[in-house]
Backbone as numpy.savetxt, mean C-alpha at the origin, in Angstrom:
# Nx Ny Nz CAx CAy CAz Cx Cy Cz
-26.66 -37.16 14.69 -25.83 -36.94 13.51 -26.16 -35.60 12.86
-27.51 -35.38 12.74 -27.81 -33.86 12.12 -27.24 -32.97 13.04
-27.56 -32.91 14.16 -27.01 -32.02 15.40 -25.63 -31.53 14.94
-24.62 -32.76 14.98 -23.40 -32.83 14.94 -22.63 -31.74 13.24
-23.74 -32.58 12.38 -23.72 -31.78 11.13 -24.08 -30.07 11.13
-24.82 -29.67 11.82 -25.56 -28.44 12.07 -24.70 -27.73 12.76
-23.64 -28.09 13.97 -23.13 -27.42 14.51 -21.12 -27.21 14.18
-20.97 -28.20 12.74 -20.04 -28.27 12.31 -20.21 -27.01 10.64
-21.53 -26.72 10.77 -21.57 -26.05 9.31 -21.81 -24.49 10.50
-22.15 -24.45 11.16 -22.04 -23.13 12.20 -20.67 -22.50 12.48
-19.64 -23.77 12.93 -18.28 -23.14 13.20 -18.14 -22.87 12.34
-18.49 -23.91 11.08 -17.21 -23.21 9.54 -18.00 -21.66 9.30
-19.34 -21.23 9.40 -19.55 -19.80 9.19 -18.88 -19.01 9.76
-19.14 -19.58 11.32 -18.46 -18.38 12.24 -16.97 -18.05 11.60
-15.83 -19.11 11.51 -15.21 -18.79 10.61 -15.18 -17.84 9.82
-15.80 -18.36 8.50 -15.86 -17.59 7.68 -16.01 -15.93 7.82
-16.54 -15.78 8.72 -17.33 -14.22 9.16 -16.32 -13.64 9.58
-15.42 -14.57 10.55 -14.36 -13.82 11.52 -13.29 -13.92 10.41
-12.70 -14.25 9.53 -12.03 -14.22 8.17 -12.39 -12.78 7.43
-13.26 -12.75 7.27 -14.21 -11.60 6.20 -13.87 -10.49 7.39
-13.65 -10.18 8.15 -13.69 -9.23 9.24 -12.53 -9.08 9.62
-11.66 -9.77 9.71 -10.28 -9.49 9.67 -9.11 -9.56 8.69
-9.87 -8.45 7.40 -8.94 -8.93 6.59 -8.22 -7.77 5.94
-7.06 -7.89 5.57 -6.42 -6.41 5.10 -6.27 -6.80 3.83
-7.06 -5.83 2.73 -6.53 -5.98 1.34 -5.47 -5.13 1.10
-4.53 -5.50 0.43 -3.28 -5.00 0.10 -3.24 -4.86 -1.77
-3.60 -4.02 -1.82 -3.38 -2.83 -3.55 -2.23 -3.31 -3.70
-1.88 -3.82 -5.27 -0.27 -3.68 -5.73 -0.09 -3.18 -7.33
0.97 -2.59 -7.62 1.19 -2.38 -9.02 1.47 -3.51 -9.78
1.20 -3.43 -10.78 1.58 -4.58 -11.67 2.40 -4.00 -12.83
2.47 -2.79 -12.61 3.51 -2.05 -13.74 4.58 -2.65 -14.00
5.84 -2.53 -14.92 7.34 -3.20 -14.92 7.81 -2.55 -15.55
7.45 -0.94 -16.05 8.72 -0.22 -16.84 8.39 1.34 -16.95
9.05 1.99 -16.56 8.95 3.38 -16.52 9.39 3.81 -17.12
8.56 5.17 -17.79 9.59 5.80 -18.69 10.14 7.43 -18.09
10.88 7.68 -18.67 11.99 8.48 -17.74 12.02 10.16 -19.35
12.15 10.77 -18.92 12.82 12.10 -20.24 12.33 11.91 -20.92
10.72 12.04 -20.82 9.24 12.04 -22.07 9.38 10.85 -22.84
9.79 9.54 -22.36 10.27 8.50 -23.15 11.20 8.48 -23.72
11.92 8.66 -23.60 13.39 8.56 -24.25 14.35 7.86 -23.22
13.60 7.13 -22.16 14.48 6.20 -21.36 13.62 5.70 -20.85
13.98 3.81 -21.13 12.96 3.39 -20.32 13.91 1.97 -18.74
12.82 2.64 -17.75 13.59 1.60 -16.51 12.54 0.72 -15.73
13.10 -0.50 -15.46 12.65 -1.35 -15.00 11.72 -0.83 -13.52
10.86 -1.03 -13.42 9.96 -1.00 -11.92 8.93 -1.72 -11.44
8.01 -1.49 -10.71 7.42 -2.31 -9.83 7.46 -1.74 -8.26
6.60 -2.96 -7.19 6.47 -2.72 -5.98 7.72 -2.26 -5.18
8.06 -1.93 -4.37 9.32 -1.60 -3.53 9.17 -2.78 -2.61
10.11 -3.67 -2.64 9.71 -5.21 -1.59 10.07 -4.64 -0.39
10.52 -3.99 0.59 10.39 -4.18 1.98 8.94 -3.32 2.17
8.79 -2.19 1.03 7.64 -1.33 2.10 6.59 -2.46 1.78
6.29 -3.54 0.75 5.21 -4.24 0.61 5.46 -5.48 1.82
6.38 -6.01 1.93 6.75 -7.30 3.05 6.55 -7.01 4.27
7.07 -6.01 4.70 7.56 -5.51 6.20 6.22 -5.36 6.43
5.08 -4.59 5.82 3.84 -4.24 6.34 2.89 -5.47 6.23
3.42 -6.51 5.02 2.74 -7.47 5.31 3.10 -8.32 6.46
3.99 -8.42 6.84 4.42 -9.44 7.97 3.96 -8.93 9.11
3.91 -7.48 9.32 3.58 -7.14 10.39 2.07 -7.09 10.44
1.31 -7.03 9.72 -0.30 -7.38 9.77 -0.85 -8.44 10.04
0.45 -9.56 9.66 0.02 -11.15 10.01 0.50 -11.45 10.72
1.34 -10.90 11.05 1.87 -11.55 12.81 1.03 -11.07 13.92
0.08 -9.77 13.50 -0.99 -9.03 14.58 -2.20 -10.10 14.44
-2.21 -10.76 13.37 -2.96 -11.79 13.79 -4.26 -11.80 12.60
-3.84 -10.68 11.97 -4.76 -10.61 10.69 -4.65 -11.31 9.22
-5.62 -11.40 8.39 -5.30 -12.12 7.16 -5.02 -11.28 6.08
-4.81 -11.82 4.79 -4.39 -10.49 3.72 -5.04 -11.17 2.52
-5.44 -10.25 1.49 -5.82 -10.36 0.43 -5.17 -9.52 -0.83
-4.71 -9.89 -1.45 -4.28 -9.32 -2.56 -4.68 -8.78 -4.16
-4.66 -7.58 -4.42 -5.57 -7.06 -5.65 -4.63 -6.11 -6.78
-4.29 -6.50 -8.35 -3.90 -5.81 -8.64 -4.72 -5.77 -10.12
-4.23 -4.32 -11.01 -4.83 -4.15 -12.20 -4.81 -5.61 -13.21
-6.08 -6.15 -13.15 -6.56 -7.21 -14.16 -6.09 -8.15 -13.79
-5.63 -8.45 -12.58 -4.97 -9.59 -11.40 -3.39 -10.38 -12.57
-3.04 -9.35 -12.86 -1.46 -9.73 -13.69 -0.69 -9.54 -11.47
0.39 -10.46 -11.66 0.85 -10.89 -10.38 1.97 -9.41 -10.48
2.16 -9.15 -9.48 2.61 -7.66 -9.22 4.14 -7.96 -9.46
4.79 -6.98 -10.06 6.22 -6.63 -10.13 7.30 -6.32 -9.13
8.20 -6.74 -8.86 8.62 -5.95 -7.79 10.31 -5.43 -8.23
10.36 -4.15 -8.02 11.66 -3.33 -8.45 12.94 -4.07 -7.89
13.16 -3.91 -8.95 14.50 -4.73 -8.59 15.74 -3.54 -7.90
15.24 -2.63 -7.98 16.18 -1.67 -6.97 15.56 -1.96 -5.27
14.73 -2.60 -5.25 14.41 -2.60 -4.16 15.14 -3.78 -3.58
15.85 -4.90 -4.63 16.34 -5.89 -3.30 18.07 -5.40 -3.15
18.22 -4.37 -3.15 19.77 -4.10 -2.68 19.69 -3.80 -1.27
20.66 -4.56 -0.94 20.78 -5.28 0.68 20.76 -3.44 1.54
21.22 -2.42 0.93 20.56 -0.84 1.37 19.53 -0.57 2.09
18.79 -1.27 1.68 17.40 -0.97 1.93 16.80 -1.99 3.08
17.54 -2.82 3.51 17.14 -3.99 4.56 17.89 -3.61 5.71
19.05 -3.38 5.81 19.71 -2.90 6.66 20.50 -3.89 7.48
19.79 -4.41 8.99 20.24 -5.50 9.75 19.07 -6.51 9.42
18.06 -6.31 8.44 17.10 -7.98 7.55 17.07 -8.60 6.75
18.66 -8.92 6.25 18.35 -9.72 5.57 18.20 -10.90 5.18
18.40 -10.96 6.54 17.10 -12.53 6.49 16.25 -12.66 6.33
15.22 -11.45 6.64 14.03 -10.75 5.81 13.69 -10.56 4.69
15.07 -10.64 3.95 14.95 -10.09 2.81 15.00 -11.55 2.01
16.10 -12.26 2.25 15.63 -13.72 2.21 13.90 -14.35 1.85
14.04 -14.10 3.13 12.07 -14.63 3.21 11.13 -14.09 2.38
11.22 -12.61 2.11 10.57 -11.57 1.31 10.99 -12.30 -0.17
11.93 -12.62 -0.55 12.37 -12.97 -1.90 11.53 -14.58 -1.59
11.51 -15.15 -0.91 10.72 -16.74 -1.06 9.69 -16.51 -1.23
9.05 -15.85 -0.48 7.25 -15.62 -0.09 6.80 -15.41 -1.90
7.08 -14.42 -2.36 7.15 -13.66 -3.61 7.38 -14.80 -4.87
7.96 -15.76 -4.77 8.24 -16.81 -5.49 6.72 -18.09 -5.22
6.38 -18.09 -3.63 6.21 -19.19 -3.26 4.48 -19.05 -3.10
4.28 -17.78 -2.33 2.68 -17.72 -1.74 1.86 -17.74 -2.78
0.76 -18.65 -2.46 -0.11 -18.93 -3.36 -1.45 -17.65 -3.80
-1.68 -17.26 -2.32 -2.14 -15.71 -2.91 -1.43 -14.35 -3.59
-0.08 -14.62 -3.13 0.65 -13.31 -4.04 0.54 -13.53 -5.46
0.54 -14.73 -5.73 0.54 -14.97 -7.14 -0.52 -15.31 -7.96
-1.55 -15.13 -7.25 -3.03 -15.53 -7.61 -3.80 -14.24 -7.20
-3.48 -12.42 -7.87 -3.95 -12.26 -7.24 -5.38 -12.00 -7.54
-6.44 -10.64 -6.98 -7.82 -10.27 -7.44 -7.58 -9.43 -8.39
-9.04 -8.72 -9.17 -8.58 -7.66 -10.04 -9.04 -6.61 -8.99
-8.74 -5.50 -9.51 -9.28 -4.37 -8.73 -11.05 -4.07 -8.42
-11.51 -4.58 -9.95 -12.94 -5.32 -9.90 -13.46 -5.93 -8.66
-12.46 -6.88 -8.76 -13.36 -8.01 -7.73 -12.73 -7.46 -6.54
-12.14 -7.19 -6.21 -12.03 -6.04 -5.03 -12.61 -5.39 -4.56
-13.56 -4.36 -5.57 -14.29 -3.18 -5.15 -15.62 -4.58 -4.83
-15.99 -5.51 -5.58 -17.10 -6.24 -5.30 -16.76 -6.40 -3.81
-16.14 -7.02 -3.26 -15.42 -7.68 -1.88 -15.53 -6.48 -0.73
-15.72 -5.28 -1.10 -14.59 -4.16 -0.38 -15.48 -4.05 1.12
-16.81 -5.10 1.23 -17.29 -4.62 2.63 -16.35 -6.07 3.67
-15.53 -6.33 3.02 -15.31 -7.76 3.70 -14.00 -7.46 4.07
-13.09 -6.23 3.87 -12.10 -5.99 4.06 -11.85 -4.54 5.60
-11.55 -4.81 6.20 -11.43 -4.18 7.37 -9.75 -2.81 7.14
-9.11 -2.92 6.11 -7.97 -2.06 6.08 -7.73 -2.20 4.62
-7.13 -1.12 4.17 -6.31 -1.14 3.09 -4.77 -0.78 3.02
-3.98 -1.62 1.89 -2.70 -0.80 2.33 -2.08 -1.04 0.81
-1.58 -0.21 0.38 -0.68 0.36 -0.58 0.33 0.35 -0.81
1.38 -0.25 -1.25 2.75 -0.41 -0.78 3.53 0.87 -1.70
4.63 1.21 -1.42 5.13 2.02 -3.10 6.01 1.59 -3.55
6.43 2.65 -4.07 7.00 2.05 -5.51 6.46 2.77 -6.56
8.02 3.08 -7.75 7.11 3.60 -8.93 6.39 3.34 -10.18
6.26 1.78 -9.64 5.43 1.17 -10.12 3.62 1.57 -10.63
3.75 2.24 -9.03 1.90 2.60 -8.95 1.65 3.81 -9.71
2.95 4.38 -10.07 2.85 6.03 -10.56 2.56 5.91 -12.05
2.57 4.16 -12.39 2.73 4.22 -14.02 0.55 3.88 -13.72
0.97 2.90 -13.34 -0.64 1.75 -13.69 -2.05 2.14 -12.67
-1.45 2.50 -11.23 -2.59 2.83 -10.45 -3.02 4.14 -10.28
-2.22 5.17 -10.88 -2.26 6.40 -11.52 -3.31 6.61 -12.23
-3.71 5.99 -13.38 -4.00 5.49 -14.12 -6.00 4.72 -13.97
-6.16 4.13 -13.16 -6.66 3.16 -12.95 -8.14 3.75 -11.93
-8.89 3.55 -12.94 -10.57 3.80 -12.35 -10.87 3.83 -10.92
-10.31 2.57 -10.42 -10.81 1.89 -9.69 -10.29 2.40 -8.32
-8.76 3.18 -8.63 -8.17 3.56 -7.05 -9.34 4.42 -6.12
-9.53 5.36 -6.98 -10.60 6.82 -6.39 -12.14 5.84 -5.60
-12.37 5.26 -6.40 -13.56 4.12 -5.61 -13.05 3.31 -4.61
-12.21 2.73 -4.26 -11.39 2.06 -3.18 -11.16 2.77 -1.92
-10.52 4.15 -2.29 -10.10 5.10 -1.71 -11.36 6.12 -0.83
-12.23 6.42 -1.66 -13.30 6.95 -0.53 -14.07 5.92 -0.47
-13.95 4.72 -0.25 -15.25 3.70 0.38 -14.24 3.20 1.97
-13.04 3.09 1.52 -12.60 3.44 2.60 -12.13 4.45 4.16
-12.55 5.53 3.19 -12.24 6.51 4.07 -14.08 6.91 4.34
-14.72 6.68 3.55 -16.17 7.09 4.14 -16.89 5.98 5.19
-16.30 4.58 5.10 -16.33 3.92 6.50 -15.77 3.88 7.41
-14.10 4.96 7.03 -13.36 4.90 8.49 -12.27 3.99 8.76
-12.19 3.34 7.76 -11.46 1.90 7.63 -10.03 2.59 7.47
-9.19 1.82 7.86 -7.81 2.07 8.60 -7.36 2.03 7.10
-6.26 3.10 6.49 -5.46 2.75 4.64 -4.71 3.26 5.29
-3.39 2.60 4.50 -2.01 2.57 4.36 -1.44 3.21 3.42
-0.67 4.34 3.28 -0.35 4.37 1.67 1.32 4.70 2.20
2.02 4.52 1.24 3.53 4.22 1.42 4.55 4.51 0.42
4.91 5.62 1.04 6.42 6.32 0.13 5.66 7.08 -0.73
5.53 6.42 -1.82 4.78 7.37 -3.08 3.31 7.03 -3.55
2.69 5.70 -2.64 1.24 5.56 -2.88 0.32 6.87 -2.28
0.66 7.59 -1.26 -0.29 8.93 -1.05 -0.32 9.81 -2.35
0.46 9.69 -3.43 0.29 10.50 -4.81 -1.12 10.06 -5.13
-1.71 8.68 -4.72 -2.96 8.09 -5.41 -3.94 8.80 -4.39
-3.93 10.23 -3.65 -5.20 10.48 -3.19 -5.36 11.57 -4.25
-4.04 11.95 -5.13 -4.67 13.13 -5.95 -5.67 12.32 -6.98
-5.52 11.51 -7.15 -6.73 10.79 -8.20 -8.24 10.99 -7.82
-8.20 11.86 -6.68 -9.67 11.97 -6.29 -9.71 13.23 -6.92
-10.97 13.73 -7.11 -10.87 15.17 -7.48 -11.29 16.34 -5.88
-10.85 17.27 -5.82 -11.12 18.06 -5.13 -12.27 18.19 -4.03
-13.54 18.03 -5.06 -15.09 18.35 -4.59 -15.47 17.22 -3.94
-14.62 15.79 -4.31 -15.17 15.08 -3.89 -14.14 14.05 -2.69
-13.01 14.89 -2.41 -12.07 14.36 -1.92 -12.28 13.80 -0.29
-11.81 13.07 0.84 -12.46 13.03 1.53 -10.97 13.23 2.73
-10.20 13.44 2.03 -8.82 13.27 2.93 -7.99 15.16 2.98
-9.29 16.07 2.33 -8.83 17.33 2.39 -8.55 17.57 3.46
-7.39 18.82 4.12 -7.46 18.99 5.46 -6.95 17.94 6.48
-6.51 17.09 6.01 -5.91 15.68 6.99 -3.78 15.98 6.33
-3.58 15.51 7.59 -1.95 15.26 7.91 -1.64 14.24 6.95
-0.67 14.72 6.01 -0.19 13.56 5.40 1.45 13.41 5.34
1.84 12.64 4.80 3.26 12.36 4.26 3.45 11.61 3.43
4.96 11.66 2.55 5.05 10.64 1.51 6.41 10.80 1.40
7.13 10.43 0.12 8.28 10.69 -0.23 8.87 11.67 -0.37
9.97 12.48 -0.04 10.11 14.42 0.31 10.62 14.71 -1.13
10.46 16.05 -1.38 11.06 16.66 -2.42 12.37 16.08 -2.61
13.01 16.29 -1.72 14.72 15.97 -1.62 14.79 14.49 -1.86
14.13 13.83 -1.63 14.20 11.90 -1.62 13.74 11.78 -3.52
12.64 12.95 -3.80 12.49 12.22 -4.95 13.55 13.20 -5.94
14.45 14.46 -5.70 15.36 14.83 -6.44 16.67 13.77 -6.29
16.83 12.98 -4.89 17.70 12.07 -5.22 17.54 10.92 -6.08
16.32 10.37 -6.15 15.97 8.90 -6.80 16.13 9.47 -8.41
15.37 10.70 -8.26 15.64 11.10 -10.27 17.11 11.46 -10.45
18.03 11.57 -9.82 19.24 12.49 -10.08 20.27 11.05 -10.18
20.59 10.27 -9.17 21.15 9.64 -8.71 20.84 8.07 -9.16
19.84 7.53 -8.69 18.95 6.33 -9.26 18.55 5.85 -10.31
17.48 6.64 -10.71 16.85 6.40 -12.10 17.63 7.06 -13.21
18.43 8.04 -12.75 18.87 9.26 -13.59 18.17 9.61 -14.74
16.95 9.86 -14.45 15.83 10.43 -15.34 14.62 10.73 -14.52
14.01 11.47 -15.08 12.79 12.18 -14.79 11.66 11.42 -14.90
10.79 11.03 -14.08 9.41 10.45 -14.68 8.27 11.39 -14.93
7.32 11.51 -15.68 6.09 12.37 -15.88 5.35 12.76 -14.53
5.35 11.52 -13.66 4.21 11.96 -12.36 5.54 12.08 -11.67
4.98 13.51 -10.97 6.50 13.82 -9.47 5.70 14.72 -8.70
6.78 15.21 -7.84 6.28 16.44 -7.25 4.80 16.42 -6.32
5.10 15.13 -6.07 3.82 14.58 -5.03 3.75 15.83 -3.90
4.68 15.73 -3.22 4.37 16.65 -2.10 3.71 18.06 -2.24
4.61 18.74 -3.29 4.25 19.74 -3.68 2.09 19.51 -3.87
2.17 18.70 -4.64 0.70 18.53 -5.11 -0.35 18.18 -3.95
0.10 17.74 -3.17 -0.57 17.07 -2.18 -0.84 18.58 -1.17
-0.19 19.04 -1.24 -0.60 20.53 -0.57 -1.49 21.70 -0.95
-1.14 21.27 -2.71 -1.85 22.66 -3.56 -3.32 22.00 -3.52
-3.36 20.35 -3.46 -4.68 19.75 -3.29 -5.50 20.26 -1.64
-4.83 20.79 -0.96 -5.57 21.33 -0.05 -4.79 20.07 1.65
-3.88 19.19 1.49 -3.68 18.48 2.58 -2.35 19.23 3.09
-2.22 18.77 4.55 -1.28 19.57 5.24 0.08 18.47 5.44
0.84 18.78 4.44 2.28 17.72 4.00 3.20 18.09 5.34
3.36 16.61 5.94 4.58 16.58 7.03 5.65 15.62 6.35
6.84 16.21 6.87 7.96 15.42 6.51 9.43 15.73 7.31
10.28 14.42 7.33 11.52 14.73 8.21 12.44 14.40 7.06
13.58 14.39 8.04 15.01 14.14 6.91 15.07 12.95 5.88
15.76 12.95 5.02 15.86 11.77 4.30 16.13 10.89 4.74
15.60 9.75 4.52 16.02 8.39 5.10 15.11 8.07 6.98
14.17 9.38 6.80 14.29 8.61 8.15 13.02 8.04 8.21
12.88 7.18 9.35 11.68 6.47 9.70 10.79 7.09 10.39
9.85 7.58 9.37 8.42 8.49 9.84 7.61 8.27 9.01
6.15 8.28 9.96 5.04 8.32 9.40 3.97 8.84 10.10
3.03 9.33 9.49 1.61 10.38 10.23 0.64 9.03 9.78
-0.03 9.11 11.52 -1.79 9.01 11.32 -2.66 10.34 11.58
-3.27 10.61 10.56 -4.66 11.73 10.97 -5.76 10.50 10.57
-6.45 10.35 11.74 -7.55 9.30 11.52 -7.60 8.27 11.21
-8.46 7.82 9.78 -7.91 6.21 9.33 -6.88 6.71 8.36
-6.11 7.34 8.08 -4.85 7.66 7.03 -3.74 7.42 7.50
-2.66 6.43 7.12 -1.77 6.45 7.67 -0.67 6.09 6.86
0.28 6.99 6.54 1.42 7.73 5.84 2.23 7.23 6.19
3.48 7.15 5.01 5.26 6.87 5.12 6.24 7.66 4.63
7.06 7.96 4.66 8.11 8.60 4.07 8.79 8.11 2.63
9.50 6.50 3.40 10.38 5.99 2.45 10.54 4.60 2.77
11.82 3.98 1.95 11.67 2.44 2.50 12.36 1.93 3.80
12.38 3.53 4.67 13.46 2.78 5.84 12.31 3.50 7.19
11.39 3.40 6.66 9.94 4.24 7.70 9.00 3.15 8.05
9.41 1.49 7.55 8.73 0.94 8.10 8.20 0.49 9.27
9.13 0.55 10.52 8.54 0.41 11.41 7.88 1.49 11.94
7.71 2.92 11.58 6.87 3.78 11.96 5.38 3.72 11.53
5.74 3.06 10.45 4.49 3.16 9.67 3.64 1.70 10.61
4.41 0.60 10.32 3.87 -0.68 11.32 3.18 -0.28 12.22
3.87 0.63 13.25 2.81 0.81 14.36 1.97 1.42 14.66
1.91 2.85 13.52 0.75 3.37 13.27 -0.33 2.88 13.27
0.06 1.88 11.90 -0.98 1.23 10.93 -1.71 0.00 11.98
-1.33 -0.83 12.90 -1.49 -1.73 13.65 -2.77 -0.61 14.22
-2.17 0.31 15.39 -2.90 1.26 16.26 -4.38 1.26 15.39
-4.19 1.92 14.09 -5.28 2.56 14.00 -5.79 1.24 13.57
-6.06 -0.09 12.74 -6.71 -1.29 13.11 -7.13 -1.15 14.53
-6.44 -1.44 15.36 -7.26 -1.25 17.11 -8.19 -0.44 17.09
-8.47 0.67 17.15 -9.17 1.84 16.98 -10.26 1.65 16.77
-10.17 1.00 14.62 -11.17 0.82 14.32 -12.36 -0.23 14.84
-11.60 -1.41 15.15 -12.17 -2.71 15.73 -12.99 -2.10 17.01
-12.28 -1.14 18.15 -13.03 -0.86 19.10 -14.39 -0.09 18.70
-14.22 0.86 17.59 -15.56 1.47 17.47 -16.52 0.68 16.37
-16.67 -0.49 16.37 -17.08 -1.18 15.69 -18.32 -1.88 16.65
């Protein structure tokens, strides 16, 4: 009977270990309102649901688990410009599911703080970022990105950042940056003169990512609007927009492989 007991509290570790080792924490905004023309307009925002779904589904269908972390664990927002059937294309049945999950999963809605995150952060094997200009209000903002951000990149660990989450490597400072000199991408000049012109029809305070992301010393790649691209240089791995997900998917998968092999 002890035997039996002894070798039933062994699997549940092993478990546990192989859990803790395969796990992707996923960063979210918890923002819900932007302000636009120095405040003098304010618009609804939050996560962008396919770049946050699509990358989650595709991490768990590779066979990995997910954890979820946002500022002071308030349950993340998600833009409501993001569920126009535009942006799904031939998924929306996806988009369906993406709208249940979001209602239904017991970790989306329970999530960590960024705190208990950074406590956790050796137990997490990837990070990923979804966008949205959500993150441009709160994770902008927020202590905790710049510590997330080089503990990940100083172990090598595979990050995700998406559309407009690569704006969160300028939160590092310069001297201490660790992604200088690496290939990046994000949302293009032209994508974010359409979203302010057309979309939001206002200006937000943080822009001009690309531009910045260059004068910060990184080497900005980018294709046409709308299209589906994304750069890996190393464990960094970049998006364009919300129709770049499957570029980004298979990046982001790859470099998980990668890491696991040199492990």
């Amino acid at each position: 009977m002890k035997i039996r007991t002894l070798v039933i509290v062994l699997v549940l570790l092993i478990n546990l270990i192989s859990a803790q080792n395969n796990t992707i924490l996923f960063v979210m905004s918890a923002a819900d309102t932007l302000q636009l023309n120095k405040g003098k307009k304010l618009r609804q925002t939050g996560v962008f649901l396919n770049e946050f779904y699509l990358s989650y589904k595709s991490v768990t269908k590779a066979g990995y688990t997910v954890d979820f972390a946002t500022p002071n664990g308030v349950v993340a927002t998600i833009d409501k410009e993001s569920i126009n059937d535009k942006y799904w294309k031939n998924n929306l049945q996806v988009k369906n599911e993406a709208l249940i999950f979001i209602k239904t999963n017991r970790l989306f809605n329970n999530p960590k703080t960024l705190e208990k995150a950074i406590e956790n952060k050796s137990n997490y094997i990837g990070l990923i970022i979804p966008g949205g200009q959500g993150l441009m209000v709160d994770l902008q903002e927020n202590i905790n990105i710049p510590i997330l951000l080089r503990y990940f990149a100083k172990q090598n660990k595979p990050t995700g950042l998406i559309c407009h989450a690569p704006s969160l490597i300028l939160t590092i400072p310069k001297e201490e940056n660790p992604y200088i000199g690496f290939k990046v991408n994000s949302v293009s000049p032209f994508e974010e003169f359409v979203i302010e012109r057309f979309i939001m029809k206002g200006k937000p305070e943080n822009r001009k990512i690309a531009k910045r992301l260059k004068k910060l010393g990184l080497k900005y790649r980018r294709k046409l609007p709308k299209a589906n691209y994304a750069v890996k240089d190393r464990n960094l791995v970049t998006s364009q927009n919300p129709f770049s997900g499957t570029a980004f998917n298979k990046l982001y998968i790859e470099a998980l492989a990668e890491y696991l092999k040199r492990k």
